[in-house]
C-alpha positions in Angstrom: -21.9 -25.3 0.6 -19.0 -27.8 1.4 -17.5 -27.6 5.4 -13.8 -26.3 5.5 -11.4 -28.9 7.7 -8.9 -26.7 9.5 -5.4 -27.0 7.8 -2.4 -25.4 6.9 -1.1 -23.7 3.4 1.2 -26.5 3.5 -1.6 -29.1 3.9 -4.1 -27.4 1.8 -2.1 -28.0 -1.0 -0.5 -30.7 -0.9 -3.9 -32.7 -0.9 -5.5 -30.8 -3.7 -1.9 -31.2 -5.7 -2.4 -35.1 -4.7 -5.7 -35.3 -6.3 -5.2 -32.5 -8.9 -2.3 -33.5 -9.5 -1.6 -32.6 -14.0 -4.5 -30.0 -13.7 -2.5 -26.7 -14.6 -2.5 -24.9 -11.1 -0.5 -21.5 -12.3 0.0 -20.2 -16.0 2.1 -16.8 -16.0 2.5 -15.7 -19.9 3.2 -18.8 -21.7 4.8 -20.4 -18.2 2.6 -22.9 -17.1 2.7 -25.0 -13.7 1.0 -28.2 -12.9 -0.4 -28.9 -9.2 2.3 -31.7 -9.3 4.9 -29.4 -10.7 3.7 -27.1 -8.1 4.8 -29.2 -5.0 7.6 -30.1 -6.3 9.2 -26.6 -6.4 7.6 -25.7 -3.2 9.8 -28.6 -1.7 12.6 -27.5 -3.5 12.3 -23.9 -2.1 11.5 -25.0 0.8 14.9 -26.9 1.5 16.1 -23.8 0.5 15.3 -21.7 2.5 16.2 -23.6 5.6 19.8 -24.0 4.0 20.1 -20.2 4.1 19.3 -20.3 7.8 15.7 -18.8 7.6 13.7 -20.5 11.3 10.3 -20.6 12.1 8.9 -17.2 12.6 11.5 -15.6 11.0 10.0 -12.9 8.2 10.7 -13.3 4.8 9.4 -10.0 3.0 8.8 -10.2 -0.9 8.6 -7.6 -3.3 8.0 -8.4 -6.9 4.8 -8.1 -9.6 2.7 -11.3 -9.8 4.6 -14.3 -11.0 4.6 -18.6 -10.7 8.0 -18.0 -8.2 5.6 -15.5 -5.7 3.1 -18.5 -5.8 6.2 -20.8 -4.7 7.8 -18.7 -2.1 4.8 -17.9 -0.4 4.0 -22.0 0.3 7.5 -22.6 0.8 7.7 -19.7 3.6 4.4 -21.0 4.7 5.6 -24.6 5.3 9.3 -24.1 6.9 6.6 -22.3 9.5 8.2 -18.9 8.7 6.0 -15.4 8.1 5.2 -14.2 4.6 5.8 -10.5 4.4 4.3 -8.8 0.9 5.4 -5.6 -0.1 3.4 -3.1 -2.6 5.5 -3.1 -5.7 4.4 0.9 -6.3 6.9 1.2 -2.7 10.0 3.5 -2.9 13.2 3.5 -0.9 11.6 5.6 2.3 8.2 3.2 2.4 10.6 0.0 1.6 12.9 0.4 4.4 9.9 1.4 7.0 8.5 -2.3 6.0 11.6 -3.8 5.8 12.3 -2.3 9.8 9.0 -2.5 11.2 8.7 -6.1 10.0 12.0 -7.3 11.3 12.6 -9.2 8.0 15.7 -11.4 7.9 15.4 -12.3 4.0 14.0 -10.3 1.0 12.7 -11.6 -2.6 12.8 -9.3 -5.2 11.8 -9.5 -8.8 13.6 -7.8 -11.5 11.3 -5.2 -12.8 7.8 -3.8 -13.2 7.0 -0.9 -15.5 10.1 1.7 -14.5 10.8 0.2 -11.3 13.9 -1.3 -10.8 13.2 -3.1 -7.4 17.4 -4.0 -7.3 18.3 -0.3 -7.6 15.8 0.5 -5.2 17.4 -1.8 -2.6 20.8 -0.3 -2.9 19.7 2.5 -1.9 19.0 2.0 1.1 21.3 -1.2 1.5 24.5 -0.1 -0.4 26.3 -3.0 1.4 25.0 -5.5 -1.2 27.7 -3.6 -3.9 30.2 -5.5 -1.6 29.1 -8.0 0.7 28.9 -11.8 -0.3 26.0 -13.6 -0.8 24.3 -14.9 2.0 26.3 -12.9 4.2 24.8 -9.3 4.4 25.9 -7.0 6.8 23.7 -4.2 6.9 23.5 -1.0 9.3 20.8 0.6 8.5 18.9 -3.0 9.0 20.9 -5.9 11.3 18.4 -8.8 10.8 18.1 -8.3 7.2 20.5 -11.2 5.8 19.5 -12.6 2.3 18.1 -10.9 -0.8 17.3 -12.6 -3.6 16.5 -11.6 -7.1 13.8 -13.7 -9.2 16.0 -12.5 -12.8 19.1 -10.7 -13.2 21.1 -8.2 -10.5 24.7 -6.5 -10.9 24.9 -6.5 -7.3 27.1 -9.7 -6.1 25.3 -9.5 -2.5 21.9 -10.6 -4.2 21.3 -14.0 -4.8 19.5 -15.6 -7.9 16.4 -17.0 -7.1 16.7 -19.8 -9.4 19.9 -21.1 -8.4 18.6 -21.1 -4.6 15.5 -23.2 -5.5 18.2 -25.3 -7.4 19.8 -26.2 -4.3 16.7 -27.7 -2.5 17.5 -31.0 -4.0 18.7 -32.2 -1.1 17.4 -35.5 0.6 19.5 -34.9 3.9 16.9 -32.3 4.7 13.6 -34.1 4.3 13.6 -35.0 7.9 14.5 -31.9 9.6 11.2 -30.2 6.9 8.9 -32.8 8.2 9.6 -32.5 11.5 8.8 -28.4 11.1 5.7 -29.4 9.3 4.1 -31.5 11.9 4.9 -28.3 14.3 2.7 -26.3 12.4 0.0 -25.5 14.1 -3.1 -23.4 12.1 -2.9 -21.0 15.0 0.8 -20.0 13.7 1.0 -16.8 12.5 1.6 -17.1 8.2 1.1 -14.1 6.5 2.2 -10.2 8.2 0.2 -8.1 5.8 0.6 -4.1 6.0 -2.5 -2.2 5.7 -2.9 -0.1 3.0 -2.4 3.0 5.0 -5.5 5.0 4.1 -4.7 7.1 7.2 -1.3 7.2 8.7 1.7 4.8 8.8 0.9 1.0 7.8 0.7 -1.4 10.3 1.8 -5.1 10.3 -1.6 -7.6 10.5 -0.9 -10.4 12.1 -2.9 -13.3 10.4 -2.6 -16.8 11.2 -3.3 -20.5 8.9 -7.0 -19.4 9.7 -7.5 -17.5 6.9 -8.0 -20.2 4.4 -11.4 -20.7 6.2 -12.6 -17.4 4.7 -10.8 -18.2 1.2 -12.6 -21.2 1.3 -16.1 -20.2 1.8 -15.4 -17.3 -1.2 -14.7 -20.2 -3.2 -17.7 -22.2 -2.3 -20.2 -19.2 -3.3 -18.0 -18.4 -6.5 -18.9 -22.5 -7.0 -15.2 -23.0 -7.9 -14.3 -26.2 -9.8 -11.0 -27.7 -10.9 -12.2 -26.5 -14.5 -12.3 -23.2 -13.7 -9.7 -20.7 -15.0 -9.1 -17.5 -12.5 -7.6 -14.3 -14.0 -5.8 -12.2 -11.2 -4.5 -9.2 -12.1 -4.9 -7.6 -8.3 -1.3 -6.8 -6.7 -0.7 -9.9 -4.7 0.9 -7.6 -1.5 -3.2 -7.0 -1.4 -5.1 -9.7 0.4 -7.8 -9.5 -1.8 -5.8 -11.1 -4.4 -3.7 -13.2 -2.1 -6.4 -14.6 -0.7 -9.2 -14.4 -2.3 -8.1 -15.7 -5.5 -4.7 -17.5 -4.7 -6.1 -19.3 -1.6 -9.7 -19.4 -2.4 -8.5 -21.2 -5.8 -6.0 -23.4 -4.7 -8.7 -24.8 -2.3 -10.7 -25.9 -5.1 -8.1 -27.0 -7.6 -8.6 -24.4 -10.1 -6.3 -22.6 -12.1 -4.8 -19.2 -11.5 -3.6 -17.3 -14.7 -1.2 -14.4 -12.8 -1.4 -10.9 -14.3 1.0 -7.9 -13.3 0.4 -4.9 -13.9 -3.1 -4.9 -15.0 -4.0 -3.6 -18.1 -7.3 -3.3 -19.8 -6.9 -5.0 -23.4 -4.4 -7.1 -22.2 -7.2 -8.7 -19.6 -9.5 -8.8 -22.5 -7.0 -10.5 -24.6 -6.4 -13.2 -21.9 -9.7 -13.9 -21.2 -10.3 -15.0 -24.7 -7.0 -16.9 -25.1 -7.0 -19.2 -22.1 -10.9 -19.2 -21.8 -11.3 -18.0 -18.7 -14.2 -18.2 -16.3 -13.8 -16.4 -13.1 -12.7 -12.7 -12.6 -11.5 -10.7 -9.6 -11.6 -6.7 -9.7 -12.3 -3.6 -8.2 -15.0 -1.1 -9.6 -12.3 0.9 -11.9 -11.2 -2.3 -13.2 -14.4 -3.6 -14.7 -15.3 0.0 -16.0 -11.8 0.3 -17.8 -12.4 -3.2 -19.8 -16.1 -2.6 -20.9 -14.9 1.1 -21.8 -12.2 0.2 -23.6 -12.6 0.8 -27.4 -12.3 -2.7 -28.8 -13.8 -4.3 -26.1 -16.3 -5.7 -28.6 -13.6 -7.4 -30.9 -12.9 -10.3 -27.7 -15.0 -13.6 -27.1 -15.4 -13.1 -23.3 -18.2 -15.8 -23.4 -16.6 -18.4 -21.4 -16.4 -16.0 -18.2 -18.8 -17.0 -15.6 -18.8 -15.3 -12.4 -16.8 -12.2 -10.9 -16.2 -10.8 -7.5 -16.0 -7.2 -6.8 -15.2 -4.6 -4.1 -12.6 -2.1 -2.7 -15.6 0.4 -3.6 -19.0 1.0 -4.1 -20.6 0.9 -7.5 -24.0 2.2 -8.0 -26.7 -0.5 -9.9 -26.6 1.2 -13.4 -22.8 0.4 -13.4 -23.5 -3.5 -12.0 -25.9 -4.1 -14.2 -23.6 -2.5 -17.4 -21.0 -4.7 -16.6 -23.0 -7.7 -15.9 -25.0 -7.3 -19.4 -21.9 -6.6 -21.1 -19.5 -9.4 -19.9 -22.4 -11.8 -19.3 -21.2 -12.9 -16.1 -22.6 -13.0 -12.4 -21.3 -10.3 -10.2 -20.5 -11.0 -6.3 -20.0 -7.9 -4.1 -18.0 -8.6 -0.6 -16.5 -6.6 1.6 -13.4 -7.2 4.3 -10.6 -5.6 5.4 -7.0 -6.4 6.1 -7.4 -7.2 9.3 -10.0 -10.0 9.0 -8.5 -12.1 6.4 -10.0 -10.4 3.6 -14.0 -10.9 2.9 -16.2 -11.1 5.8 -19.6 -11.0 4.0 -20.3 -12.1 0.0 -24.1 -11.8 -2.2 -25.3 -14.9 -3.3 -24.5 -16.1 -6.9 -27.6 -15.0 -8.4 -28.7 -11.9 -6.3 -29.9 -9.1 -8.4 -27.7 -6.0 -10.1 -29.9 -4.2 -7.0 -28.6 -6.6 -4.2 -25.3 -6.7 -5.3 -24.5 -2.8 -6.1 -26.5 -1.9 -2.6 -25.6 -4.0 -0.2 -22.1 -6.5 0.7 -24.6 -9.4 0.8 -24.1 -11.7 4.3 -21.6 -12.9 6.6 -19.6 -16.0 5.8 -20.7 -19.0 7.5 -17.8 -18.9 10.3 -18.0 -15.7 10.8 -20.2 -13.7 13.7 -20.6 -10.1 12.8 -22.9 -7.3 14.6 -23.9 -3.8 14.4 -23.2 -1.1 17.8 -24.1 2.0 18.8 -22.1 4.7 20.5 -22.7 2.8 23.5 -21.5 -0.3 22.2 -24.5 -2.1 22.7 -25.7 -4.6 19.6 -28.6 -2.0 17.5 -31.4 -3.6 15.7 -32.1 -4.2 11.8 -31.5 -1.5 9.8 -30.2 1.3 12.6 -26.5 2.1 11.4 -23.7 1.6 13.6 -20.4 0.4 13.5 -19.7 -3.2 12.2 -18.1 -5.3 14.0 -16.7 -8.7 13.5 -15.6 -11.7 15.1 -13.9 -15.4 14.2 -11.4 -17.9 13.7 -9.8 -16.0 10.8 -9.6 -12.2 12.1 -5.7 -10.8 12.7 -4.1 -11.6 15.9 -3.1 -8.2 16.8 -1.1 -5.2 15.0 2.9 -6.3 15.1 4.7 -4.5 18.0 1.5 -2.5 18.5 -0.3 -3.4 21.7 -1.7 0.4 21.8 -3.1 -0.1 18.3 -4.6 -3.5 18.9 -6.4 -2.4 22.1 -8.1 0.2 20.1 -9.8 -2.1 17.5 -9.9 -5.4 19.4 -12.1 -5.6 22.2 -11.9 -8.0 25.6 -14.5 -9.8 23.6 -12.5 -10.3 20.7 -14.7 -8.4 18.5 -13.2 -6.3 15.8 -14.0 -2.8 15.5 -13.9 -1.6 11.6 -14.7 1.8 11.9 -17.0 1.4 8.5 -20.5 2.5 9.6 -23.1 0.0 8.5 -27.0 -1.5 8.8 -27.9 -5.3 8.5 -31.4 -6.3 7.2 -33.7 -8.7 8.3 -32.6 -11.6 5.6 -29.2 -11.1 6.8 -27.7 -8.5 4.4 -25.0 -5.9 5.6 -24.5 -2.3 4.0 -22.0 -0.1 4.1 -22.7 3.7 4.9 -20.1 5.3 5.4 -16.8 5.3 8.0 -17.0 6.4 11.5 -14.3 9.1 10.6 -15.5 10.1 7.3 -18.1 11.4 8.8 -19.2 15.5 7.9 -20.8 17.2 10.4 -21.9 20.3 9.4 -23.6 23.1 10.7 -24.7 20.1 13.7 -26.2 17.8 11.2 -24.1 14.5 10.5 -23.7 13.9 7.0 -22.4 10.5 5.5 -20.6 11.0 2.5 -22.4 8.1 0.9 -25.4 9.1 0.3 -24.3 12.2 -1.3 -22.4 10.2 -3.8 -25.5 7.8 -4.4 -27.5 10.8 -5.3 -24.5 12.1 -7.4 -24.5 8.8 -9.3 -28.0 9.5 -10.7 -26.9 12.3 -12.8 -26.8 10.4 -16.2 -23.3 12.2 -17.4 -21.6 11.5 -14.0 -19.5 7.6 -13.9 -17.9 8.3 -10.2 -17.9 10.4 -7.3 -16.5 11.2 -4.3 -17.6 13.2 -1.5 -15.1 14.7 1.6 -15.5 17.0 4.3 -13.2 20.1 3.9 -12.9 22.9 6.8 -15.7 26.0 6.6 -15.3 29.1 9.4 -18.9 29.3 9.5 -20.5 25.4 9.4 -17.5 23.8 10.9 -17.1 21.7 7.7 -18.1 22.5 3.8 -18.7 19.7 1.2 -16.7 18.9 -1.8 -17.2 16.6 -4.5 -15.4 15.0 -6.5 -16.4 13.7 -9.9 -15.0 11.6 -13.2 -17.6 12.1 -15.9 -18.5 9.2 -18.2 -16.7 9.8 -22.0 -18.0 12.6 -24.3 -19.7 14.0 -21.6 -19.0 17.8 -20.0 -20.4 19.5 -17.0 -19.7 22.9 -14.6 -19.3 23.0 -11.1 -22.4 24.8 -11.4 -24.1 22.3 -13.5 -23.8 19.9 -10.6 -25.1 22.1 -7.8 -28.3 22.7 -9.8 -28.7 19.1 -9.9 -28.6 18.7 -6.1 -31.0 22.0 -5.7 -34.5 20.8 -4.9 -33.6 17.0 -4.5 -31.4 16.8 -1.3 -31.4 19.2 1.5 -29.7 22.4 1.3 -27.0 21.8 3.6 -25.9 18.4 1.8 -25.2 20.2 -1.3 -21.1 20.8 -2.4 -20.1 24.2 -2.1 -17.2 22.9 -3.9 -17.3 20.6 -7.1 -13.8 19.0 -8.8 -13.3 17.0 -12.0 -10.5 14.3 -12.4 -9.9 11.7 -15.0 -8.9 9.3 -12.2 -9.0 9.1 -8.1 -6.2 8.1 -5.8 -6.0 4.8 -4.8 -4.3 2.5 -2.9 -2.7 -0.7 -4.5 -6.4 -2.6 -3.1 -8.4 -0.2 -5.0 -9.7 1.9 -2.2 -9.8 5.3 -2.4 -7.7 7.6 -1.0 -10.2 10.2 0.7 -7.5 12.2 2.4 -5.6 12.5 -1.2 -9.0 14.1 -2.4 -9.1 16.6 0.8 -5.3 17.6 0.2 -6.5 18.9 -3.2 -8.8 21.7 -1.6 -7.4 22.3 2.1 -3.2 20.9 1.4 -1.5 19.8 4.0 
């Protein structure tokens, strides 16, 4: 694997775009963008933005589907030394303004639309101002520091700005000094990227992450064995770091080219893949399992696809080794979380459907990682405890949240996940469980996870999902929660004779559900309280 030289965004590519420079960096529909191209709007936007005031540190939020100007803004933001804030496009007014407030953003980029979302309408709702203030000089109550939105397409409102008539003012050479001079200030330490969790349980919080990061999107890249020639489909939400940097950062490292998808849809995946000969995929479970299920899936030439990474959820080996056979590409399992950069651990590019669908493979070569006990001491292969993780690339620390920073960053600086894990003797990690999905029933501890293993055996069942709900007598009942594979039908009481005789008594659901489709969040995870809700409300 090659070594990662500690750099900026800015730096990172502006030496791959000088030696990549007409390999196609970003295609968006028919739009394509050379590496060249590429820096040369960055500049552009970068000038830009300082002529509309935006300093170093100041937050820049954007909220708009995948697209070549997201790509642009967030190097531009990156290299005026100011912090990237991405927003989930699925947001509302209510979960808008809480970002919008909690991230003290002074400028907002908004696209136009996505599906029936009409991000401008959205914004004057909760900023009504922009109806009659000028551009560029917002005067809002509900938020003070909130002084430029811009609008990558077309807005009514004369208080939004276009975004292509801003980047058409960064031709301006009397600025080059006063850019380079914030450059060179940069240091990798610098805080570039305020990501909000994807609030699983309670409110999201801002996570801190510095330059750093691209040391983990770097090493993804290296076990993907990225080349220039590679062509990487992303169709995950690019407020996600999964996407952001996994695939943006992790490819831009390596030269490659990044075809940008928004909203993702099935056919239209399939349909890309063939046209621009793709070779590298990024997904969660649901994703993978909607393209090989889809009916025409057979009428696509998917052979030039190589490799793909997966995660946000557990998959069981049947389903790995389904979509491996069926795509004909390598699968990678990883796991991360928000607040380390994104991946922390990655199999290896051959490691079997087994390896890949039970375990998260190892930690990344920068990265120290452990498993602890209640007492906090380090446990021995194959005990589960809590993971825990430590590096150059972890956050900084929760936004205005020193109480929330102290709980899962130790004097050590040693993050606590909360996910329950073991580590082998070769080095591999597993995920069990999390400390607070935990069911204790009756006195025994249950982990939901194995449940749902055993669940994935039954040969008409494609997901499940097991929670904890309340029970007078045992303290806490188990439900499950099941999608069942097409064609297929089952009872509630088909599933509990299943479990009868193979797992202990107490593990078995009391109650049994069936969706066509979990809740997730915009990374893929799912929502386990959502699932609870459904049995016990509120």
């Amino acid at each position: 694997m090659g070594k990662w030289i500690d750099k900026t965004l800015w730096q990172a590519l502006k030496e791959n775009a000088e030696i990549n420079s007409n390999i196609v960096a970003l295609i968006s529909k028919d739009h394509k963008v050379s590496y060249g191209d590429l820096i040369g709007k960055v500049e552009a936007l970068s000038i830009s933005l300082l002529k509309l005031g935006i300093k170093k540190a100041d937050k820049v939020s954007i909220w708009c589907p995948n697209c070549v100007e997201w790509i642009v803004a967030k190097f531009a933001i990156a290299s005026i030394g100011a912090i990237l804030v991405p927003i989930n496009t699925r947001f509302k007014s209510s979960e808008l303004a809480y970002i919008l407030k909690d991230s003290d953003s002074t400028t907002l980029i908004i696209g136009e639309k996505i599906l029936k979302t009409d991000f401008a309408e959205i914004i004057h709702e909760i900023v009504p101002e922009i109806e009659s203030n000028e551009v560029g000089r917002l005067e809002s109550e509900a938020f003070p520091l909130l002084k430029n939105i811009i609008c990558i397409g077309n807005s009514k409102y004369k208080g939004i700005l276009s975004y292509h008539i801003v980047e058409n003012c960064g031709d301006d050479p009397s600025y080059s000094s006063e850019l380079d001079k914030i450059r060179n200030s940069i240091s990798t330490e610098d805080i570039v990227n305020l990501l909000y969790t994807s609030g699983t349980t309670g409110m999201p919080k801002g996570v801190m992450l510095s330059h750093k990061l691209l040391s983990n999107a770097f090493h993804v890249g290296e076990e993907l064995r990225l080349i220039k020639n590679d062509k990487l489909l992303l169709y995950l939400p690019l407020n996600h770091c999964f996407g952001l940097h996994n695939c943006i950062c992790g490819g831009i490292t390596h030269g490659s080219t990044i075809i940008l998808m928004d909203p993702f849809d099935a056919e239209e995946s399939l349909k890309i893949i063939e046209k621009h000969r793709v070779t590298v995929l990024f997904g969660v479970p649901t994703m993978y399992l909607m393209q090989i299920d889809h009916p025409k899936f057979k009428e696509y030439d998917l052979s030039s696809l190589r490799v793909g990474m997966i995660g946000g959820a557990g998959a069981p080996a049947s389903m790995i080794q389904e979509i491996m056979d069926k795509m004909g590409i390598i699968l990678i399992s990883t796991y991360g979380m928000t607040e380390t950069s994104c991946a922390v651990t990655q199999t290896r590019y051959r490691d079997s459907a087994e390896l890949v669908s039970k375990t998260v493979g190892m930690a990344l070569p920068h990265l120290e990682m452990k498993i602890i006990g209640p007492d906090k001491s380090q446990l021995p292969t194959n005990i589960e405890g809590e993971i825990c993780v430590r590096g150059p690339s972890v956050m900084r620390g929760y936004y205005n949240n020193i109480q929330e920073t102290k709980r899962i960053i130790d004097g050590e600086e040693w993050i606590h996940s909360g996910d329950l894990g073991t580590v082998d003797e070769k080095g591999y990690y597993k995920i069990t469980g999390r400390l607070k999905d935990l069911i204790i029933r009756g006195g025994e501890n249950i982990a939901p996870s194995e449940i749902e293993n055993f669940l994935y055996q039954h040969p008409d069942i494609q997901q499940a999902q097991v929670v904890g709900i309340p029970d007078e007598k045992f303290g806490e009942a188990i439900a499950s929660f099941i999608i069942l594979k097409a064609g297929r039908s089952l009872t509630a009481e088909d599933v509990i004779n299943f479990c009868k005789g193979k797992i202990a008594s107490y593990k078995i659901p009391s109650v049994v559900k069936f969706l066509s489709e979990f809740p997730t969040t915009a990374a893929g995870k799912i929502k386990k309280y959502e699932l609870k809700k459904m049995i016990v409300g509120k």
